[in-house]
C-alpha positions as a Markdown table, in Angstrom:
| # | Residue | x | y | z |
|---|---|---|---|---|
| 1 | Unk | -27.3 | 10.4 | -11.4 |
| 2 | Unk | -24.5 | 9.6 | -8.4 |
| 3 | Unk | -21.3 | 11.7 | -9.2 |
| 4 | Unk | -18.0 | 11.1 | -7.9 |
| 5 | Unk | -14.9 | 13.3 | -8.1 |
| 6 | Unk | -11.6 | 11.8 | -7.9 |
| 7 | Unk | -8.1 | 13.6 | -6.6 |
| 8 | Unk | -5.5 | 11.8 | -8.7 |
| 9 | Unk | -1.8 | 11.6 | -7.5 |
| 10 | Unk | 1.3 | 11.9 | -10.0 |
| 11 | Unk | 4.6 | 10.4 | -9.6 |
| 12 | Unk | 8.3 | 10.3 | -11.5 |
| 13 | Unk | 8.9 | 7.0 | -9.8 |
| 14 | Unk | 5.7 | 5.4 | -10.6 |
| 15 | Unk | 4.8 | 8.0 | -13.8 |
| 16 | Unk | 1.7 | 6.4 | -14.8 |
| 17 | Unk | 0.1 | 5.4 | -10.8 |
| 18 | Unk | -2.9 | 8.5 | -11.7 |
| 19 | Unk | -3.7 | 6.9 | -15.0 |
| 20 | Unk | -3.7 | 3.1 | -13.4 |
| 21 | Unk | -5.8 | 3.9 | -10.2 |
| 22 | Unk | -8.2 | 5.7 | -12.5 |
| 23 | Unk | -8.4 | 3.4 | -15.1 |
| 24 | Unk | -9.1 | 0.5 | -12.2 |
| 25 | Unk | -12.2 | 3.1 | -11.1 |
| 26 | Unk | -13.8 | 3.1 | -14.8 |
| 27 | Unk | -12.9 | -0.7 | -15.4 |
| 28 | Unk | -14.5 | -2.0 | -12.3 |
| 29 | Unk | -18.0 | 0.8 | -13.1 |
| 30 | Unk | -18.1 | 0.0 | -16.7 |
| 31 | Unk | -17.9 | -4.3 | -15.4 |
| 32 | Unk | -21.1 | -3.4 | -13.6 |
| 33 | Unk | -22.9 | -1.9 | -15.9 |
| 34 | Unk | -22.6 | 1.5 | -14.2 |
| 35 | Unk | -22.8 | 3.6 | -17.0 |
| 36 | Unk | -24.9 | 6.5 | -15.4 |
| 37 | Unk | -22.0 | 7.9 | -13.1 |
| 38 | Unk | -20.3 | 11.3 | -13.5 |
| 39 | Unk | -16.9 | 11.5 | -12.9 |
| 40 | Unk | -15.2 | 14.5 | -12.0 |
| 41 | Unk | -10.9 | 14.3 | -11.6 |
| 42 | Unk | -8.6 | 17.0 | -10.5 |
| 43 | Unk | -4.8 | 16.2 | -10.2 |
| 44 | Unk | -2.9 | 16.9 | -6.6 |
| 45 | Unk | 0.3 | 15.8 | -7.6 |
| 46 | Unk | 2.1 | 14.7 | -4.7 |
| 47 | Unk | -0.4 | 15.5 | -2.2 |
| 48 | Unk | 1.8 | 18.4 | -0.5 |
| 49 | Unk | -0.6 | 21.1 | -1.1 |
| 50 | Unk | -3.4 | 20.9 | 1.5 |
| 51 | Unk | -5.1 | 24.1 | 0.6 |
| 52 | Unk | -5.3 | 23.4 | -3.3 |
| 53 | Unk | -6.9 | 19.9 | -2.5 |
| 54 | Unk | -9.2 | 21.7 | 0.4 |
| 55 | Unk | -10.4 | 23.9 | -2.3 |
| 56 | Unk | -11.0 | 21.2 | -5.2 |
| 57 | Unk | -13.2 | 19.0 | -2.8 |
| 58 | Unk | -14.9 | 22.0 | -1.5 |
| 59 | Unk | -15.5 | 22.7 | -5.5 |
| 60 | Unk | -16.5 | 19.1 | -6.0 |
| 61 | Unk | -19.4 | 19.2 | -3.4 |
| 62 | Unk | -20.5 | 22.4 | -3.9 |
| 63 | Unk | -20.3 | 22.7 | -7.6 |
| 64 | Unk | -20.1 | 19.7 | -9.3 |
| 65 | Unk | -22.6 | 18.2 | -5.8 |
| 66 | Unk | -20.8 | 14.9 | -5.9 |
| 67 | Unk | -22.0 | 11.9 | -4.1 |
| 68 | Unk | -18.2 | 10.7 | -2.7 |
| 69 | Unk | -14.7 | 12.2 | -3.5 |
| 70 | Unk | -11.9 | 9.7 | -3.8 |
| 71 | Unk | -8.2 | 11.5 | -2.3 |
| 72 | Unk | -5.1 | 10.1 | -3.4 |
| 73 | Unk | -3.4 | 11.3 | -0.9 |
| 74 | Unk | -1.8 | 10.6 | 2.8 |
| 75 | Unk | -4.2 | 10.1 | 5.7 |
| 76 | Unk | -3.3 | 13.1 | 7.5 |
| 77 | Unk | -5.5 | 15.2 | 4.9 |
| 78 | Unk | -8.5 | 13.7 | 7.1 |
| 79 | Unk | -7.7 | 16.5 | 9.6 |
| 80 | Unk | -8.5 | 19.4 | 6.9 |
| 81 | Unk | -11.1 | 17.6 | 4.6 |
| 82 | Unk | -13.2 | 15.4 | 7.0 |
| 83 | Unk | -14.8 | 18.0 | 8.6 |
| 84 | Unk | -15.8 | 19.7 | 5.4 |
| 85 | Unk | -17.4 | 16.0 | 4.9 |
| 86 | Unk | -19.3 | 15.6 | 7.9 |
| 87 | Unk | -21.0 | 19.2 | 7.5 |
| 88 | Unk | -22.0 | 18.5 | 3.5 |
| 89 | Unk | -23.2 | 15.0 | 4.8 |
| 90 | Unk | -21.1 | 13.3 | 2.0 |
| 91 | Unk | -18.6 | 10.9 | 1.9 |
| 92 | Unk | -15.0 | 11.4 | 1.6 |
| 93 | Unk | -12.7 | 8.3 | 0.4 |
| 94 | Unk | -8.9 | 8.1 | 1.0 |
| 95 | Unk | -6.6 | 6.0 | -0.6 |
| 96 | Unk | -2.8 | 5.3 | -0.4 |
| 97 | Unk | 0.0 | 2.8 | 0.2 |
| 98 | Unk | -0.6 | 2.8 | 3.8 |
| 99 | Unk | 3.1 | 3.4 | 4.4 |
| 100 | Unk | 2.5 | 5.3 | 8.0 |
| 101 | Unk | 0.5 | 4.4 | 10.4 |
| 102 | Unk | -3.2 | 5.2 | 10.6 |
| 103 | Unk | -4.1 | 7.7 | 13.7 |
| 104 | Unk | -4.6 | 5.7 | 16.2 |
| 105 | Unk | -6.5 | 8.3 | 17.9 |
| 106 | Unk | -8.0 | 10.2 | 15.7 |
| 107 | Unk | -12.0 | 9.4 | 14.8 |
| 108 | Unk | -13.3 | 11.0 | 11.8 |
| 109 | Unk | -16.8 | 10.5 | 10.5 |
| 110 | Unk | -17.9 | 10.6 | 6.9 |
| 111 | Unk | -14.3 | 9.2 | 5.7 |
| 112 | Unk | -13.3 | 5.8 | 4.7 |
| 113 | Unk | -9.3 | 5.2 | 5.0 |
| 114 | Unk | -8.8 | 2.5 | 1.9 |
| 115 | Unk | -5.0 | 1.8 | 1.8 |
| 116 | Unk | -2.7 | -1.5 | 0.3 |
| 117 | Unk | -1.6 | -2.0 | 4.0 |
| 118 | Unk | 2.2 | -1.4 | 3.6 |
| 119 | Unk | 2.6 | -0.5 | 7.0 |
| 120 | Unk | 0.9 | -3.3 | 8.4 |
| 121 | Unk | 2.4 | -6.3 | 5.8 |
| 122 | Unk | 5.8 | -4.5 | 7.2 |
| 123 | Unk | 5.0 | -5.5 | 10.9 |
| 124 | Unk | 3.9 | -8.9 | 10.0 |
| 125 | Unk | 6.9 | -9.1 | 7.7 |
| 126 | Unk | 9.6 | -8.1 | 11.0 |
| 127 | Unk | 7.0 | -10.4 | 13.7 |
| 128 | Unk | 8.5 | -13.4 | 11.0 |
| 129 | Unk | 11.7 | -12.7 | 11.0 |
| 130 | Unk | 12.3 | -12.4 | 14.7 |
| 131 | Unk | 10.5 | -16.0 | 15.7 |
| 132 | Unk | 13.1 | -17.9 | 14.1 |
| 133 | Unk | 16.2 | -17.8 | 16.6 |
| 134 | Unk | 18.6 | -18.0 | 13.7 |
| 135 | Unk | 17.3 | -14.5 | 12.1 |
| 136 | Unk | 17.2 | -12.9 | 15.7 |
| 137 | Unk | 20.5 | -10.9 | 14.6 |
| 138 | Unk | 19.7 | -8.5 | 11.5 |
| 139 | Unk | 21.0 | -5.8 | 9.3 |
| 140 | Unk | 18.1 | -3.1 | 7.9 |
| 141 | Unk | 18.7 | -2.4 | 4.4 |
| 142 | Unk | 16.4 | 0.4 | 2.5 |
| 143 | Unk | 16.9 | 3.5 | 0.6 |
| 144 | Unk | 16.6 | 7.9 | 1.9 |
| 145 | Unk | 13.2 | 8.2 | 0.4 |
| 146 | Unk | 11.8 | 5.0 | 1.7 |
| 147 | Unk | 13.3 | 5.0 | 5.1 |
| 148 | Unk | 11.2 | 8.1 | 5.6 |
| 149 | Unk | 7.6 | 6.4 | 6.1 |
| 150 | Unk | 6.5 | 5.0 | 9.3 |
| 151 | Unk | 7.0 | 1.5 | 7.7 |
| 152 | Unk | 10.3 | 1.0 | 8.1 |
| 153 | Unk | 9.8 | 1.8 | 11.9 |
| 154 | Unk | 6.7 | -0.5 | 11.8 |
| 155 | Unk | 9.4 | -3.7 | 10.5 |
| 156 | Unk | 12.3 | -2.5 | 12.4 |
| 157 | Unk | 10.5 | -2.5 | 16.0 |
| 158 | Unk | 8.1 | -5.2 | 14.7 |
| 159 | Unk | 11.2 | -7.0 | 15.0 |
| 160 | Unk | 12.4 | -5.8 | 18.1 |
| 161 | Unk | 9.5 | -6.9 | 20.0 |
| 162 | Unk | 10.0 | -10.2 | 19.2 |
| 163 | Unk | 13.7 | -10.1 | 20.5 |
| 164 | Unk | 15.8 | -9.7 | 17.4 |
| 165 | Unk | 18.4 | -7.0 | 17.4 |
| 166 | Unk | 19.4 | -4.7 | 14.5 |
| 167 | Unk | 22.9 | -4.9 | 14.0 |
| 168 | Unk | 23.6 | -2.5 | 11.2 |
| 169 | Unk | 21.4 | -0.6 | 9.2 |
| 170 | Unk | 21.3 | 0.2 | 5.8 |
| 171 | Unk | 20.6 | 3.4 | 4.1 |
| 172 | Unk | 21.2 | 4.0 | 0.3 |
| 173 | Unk | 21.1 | 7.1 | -1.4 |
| 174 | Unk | 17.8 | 7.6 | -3.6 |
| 175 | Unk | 19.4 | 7.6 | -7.3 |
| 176 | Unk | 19.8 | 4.7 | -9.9 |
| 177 | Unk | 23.4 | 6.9 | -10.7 |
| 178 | Unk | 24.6 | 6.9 | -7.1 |
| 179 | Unk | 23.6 | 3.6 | -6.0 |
| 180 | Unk | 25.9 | 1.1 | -4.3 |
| 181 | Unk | 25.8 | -1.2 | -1.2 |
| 182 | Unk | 29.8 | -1.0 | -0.4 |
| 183 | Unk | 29.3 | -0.6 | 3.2 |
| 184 | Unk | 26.6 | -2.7 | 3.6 |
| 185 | Unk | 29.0 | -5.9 | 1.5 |
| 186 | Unk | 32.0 | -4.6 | 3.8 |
| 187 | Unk | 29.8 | -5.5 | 6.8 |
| 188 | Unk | 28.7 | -8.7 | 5.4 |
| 189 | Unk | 31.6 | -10.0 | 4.7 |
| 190 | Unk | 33.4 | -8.7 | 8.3 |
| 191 | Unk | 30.6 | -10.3 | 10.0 |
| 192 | Unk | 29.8 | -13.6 | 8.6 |
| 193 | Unk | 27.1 | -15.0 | 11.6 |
| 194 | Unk | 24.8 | -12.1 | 10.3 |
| 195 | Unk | 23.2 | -13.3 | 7.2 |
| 196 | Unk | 19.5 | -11.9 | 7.7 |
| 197 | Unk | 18.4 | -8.8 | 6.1 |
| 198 | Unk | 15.2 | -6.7 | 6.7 |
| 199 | Unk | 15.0 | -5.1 | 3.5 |
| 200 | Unk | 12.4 | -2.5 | 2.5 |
| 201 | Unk | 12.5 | -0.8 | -1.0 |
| 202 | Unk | 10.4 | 0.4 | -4.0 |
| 203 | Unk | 10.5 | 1.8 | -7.3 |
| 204 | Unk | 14.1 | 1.6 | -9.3 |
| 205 | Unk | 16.0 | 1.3 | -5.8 |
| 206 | Unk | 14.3 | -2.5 | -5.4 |
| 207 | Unk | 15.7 | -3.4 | -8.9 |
| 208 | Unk | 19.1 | -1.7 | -8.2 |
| 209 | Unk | 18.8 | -3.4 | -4.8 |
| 210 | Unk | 18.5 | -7.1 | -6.4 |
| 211 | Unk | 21.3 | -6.5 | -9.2 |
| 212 | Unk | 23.4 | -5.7 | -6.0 |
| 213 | Unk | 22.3 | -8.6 | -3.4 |
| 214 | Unk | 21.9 | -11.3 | -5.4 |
| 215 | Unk | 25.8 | -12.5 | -5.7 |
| 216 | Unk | 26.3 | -11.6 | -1.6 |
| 217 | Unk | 23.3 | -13.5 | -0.9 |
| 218 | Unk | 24.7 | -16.6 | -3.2 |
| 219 | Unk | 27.9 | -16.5 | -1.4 |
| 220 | Unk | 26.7 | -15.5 | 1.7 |
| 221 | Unk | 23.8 | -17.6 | 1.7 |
| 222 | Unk | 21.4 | -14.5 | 3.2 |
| 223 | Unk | 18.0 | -14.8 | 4.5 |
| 224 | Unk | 16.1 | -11.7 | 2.7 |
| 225 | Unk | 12.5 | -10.4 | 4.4 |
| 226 | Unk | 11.2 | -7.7 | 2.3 |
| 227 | Unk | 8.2 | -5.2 | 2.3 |
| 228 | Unk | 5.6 | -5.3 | -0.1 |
| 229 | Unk | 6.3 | -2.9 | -2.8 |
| 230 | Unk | 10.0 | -5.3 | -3.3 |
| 231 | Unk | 7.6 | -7.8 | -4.9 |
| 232 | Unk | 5.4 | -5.2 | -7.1 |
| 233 | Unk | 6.9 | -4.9 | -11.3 |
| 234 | Unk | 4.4 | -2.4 | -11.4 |
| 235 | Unk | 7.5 | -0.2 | -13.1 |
| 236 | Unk | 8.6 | -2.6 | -15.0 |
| 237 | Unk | 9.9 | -6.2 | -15.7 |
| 238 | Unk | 12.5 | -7.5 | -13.0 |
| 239 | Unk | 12.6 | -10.6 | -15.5 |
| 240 | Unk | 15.4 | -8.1 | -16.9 |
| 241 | Unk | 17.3 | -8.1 | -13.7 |
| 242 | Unk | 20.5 | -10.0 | -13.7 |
| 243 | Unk | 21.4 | -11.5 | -11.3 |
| 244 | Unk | 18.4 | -11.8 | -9.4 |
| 245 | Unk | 18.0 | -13.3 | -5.8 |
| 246 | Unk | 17.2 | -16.6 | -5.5 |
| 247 | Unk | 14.8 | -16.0 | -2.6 |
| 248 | Unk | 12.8 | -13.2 | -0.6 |
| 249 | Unk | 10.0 | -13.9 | 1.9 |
| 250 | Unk | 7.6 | -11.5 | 3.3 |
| 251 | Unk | 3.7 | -10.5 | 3.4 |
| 252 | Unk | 1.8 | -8.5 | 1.1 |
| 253 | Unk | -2.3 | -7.8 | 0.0 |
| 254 | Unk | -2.1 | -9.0 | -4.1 |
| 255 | Unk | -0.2 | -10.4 | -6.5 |
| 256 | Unk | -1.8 | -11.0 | -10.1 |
| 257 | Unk | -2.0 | -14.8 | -9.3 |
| 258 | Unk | -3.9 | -14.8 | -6.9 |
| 259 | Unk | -6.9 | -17.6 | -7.9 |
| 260 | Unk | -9.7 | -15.9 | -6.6 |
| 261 | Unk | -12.4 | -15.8 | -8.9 |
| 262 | Unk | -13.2 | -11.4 | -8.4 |
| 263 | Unk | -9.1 | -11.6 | -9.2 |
| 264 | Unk | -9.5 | -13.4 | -12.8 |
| 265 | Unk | -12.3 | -11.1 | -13.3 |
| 266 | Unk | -10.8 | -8.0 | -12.3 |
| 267 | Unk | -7.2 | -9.0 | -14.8 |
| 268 | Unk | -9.4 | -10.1 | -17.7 |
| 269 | Unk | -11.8 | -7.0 | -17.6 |
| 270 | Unk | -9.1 | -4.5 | -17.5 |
| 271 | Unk | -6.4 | -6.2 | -20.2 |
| 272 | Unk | -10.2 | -6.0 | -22.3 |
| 273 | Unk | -10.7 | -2.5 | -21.5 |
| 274 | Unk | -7.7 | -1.2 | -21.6 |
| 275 | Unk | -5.6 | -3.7 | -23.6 |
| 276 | Unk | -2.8 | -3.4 | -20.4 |
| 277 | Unk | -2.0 | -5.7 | -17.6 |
| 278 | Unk | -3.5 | -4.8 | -14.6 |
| 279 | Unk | -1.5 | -4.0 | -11.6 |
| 280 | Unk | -1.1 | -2.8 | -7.9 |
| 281 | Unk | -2.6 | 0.5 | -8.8 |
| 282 | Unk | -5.3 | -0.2 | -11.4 |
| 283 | Unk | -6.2 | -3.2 | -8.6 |
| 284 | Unk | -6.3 | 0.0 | -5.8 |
| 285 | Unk | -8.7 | 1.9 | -7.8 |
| 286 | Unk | -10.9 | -1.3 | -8.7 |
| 287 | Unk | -11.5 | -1.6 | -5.3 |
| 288 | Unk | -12.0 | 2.1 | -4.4 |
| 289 | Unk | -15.0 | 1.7 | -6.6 |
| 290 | Unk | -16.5 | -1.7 | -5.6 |
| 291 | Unk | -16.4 | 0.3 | -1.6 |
| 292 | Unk | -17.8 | 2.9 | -3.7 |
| 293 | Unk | -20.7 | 1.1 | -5.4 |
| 294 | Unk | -21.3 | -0.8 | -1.9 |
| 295 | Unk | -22.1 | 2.5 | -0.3 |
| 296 | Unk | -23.9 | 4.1 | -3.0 |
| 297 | Unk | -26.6 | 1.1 | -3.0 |
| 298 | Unk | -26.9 | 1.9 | 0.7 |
| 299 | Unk | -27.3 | 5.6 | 0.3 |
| 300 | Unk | -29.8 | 4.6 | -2.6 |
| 301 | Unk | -32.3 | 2.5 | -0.3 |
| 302 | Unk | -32.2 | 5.7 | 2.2 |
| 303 | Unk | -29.4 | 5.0 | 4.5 |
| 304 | Unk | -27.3 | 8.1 | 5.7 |
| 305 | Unk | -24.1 | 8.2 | 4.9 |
| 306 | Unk | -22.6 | 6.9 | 8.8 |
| 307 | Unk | -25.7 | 3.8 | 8.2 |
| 308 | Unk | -24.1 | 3.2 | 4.9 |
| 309 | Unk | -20.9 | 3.1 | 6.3 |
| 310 | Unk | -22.1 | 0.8 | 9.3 |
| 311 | Unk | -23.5 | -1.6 | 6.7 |
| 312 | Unk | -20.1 | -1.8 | 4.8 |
| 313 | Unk | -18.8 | -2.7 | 8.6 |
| 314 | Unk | -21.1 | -5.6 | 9.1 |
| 315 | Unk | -20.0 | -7.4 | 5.8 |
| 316 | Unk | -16.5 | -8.3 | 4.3 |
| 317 | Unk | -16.7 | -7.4 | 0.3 |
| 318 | Unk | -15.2 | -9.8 | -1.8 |
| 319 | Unk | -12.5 | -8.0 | -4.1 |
| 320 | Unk | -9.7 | -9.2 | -6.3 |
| 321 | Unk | -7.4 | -9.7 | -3.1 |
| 322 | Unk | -9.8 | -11.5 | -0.9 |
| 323 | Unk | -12.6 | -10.4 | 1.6 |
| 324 | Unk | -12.4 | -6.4 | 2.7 |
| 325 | Unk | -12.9 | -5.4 | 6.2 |
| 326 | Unk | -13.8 | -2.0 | 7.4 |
| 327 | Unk | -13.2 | -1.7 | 11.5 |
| 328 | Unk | -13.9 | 0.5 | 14.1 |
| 329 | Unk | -11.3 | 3.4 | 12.9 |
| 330 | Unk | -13.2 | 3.2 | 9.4 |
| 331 | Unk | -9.8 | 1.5 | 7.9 |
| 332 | Unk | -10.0 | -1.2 | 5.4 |
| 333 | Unk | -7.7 | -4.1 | 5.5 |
| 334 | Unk | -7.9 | -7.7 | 3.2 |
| 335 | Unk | -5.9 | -11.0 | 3.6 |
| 336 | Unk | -2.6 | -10.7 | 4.0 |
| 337 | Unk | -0.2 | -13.2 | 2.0 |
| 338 | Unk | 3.4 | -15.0 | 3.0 |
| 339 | Unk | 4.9 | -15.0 | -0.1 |
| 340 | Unk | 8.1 | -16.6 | -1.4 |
| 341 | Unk | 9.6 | -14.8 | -4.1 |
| 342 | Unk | 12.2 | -17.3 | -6.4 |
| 343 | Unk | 14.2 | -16.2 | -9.6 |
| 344 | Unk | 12.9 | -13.6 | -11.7 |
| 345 | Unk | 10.3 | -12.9 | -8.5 |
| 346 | Unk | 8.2 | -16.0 | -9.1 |
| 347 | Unk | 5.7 | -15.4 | -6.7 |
| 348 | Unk | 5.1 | -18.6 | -4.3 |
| 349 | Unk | 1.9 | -18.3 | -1.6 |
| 350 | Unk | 2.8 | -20.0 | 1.8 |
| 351 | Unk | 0.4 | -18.8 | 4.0 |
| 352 | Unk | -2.9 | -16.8 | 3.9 |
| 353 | Unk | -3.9 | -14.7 | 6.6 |
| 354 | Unk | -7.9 | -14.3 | 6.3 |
| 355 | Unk | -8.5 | -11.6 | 8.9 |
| 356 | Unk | -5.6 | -9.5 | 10.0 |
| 357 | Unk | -7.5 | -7.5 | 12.9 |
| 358 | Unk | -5.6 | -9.1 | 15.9 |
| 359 | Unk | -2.0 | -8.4 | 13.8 |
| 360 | Unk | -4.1 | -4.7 | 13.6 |
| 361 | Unk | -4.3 | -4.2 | 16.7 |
| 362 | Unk | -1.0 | -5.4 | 18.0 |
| 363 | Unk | 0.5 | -2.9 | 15.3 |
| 364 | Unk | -1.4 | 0.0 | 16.7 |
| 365 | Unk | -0.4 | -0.8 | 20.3 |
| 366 | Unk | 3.1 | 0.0 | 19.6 |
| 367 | Unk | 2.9 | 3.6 | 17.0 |
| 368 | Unk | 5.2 | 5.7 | 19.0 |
| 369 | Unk | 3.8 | 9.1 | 20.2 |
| 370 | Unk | 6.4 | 11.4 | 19.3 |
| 371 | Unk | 6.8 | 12.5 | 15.1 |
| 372 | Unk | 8.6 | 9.9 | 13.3 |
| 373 | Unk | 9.4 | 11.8 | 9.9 |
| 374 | Unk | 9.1 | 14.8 | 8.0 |
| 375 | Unk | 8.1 | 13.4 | 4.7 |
| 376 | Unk | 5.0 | 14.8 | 4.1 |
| 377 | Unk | 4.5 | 13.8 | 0.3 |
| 378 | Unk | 2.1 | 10.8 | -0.6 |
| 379 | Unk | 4.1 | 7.8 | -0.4 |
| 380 | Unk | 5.3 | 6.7 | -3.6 |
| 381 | Unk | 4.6 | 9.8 | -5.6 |
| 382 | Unk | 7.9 | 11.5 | -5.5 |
């Protein structure tokens, strides 16, 4: 009987993200009639503690002798537990928001990196904005916590590349009590030419974000290009927002309309599972396990676990948000959507991006060398 053991995050900003990603797991197993599986879970909170989460996969593989272990957590735990992988000839999943980059030269075996892309729907996001020459000028807008991830810097130079300029950024404090955009409005209005904003938020800050845009962008007529999670209600309904902004642009890997016919399946089978609407995080862990089941037929008709992984390589895997493709650095990516976001975020598809490996490639070509952050916490449990 394959057993799995799953490191589950927690969160105050996104309280039940644990629950979700591991309710997406069991939803997408029991769908296939993959009854037989053991699960194992352990909760790592935010991801900060290396050794406790060291110690819980060693305990997974040597006590519990699990198949794969699925981390919530940031890609830089691939440096403590993908060793331990490679010598127990097992394989090690990690999952996350994607919100820094991926090593560009690191090249760990036994490990697949499965993230929502953030970082990379960030670069596409500022490469738009910059090749229109009336959105070349810009202002940055995004809150303490999320300015922290290598995302923003992903947008920002994405941007920059493509010969815009920032010309003021934008950093709110990270409280719903403190909240306010009075310097950002007092730039607005003393510079009326510069009505494009590069805005990247998540959580309560997005909603506090469009109760305080909205009126400056009706009478300022601003051009908004936001990152992904600014079009996720995972916390909530933004249909309670007033005002709201009449318009956002920018890319992003799901939304729950997308036609697809793995997406109808994936939204009916968990409302009928779990009586809930699915969303980003339930979605996340439904495709953790169709990588999952993938690789377990593979192991299962004698493939090691580098020829299973090889396998996955040669094939995209059709999933809720379109085909999944693993490359060289083991990474997985899907489609990446241009979305237009109308009132009460009304979710509008533009433009579909199949295969994002060229937009990849020319994201890795410019990660800076030199340390970009000290947040070390998975992003988006805080």
């Amino acid at each position: 009987m394959p057993a799995i053991g799953m490191l589950l995050p927690g969160s105050t900003l996104y309280p039940s993200i644990g629950i979700d990603f591991s309710q997406g797991i069991r939803s997408y197993f029991k769908n296939n009639g993959m009854n037989d599986l053991a699960l194992h879970n352990f909760p790592i909170g935010y991801g900060l503690n290396e050794n406790d989460i060291y110690k819980q996969a060693e305990k997974f593989l040597l006590t519990d002798d699990v198949d794969v272990v699925i981390a919530y957590a940031g890609d830089n735990i691939a440096k403590r537990l993908s060793p331990l992988f490679a010598a127990a000839g097992k394989l090690l999943v990690i999952t996350n928001a994607g919100a820094n980059y991926p090593g560009s030269s690191d090249n760990f075996t036994n490990t697949l990196f499965h993230s929502l892309n953030d970082s990379l729907y960030s670069f596409m996001t500022g490469q738009l904005c910059s090749r229109s020459p009336e959105h070349k000028k810009a202002i940055m807008a995004t809150s303490f916590y999320d300015a922290g991830y290598q995302h923003c810097h992903a947008m920002v130079n994405a941007h920059e590349m493509g010969g815009g300029e920032i010309c003021f950024n934008f950093i709110s404090p990270f409280s719903k009590e403190t909240f306010n955009i009075k310097s950002l409005a007092a730039f607005i209005e003393n510079n009326p030419a510069i009505n494009t904003l590069l805005c990247l938020y998540s959580g309560d800050m997005a909603r506090s974000f469009y109760e305080q845009i909205a009126p400056l962008q009706q009478q300022h007529n601003l051009q908004l290009f936001g990152s992904p999670m600014l079009f996720d209600n995972t916390p909530g309904d933004f249909a309670g927002v007033k005002p709201f902004v009449k318009h956002i642009k920018g890319y992003l890997g799901w939304t729950p309309t997308l036609p697809n016919l793995q997406n109808q399946d994936f939204i009916a089978c968990h409302k009928k599972q779990f009586n809930r609407e699915a969303n980003l995080f339930s979605l996340q862990g439904w495709e953790t396990a169709l990588l999952v089941n993938h690789y377990l037929q593979q192991l299962a008709a004698g493939a090691s676990v580098m020829e299973a992984v090889a396998h996955l390589q040669r094939q995209p895997l059709q999933s809720p948000r379109g085909n999944l493709r693993i490359n060289d650095n083991y990474a997985v990516t899907g489609p990446a959507y241009l979305v237009n976001a109308t009132d009460d975020l009304n979710i509008e598809i533009e433009e579909t991006v199949e295969d994002v490996s060229m937009d990849w490639k020319e994201m890795m070509a410019q990660v800076p060398d030199a340390a970009f952050s000290a947040w070390q916490n998975t992003y988006l449990c805080i």
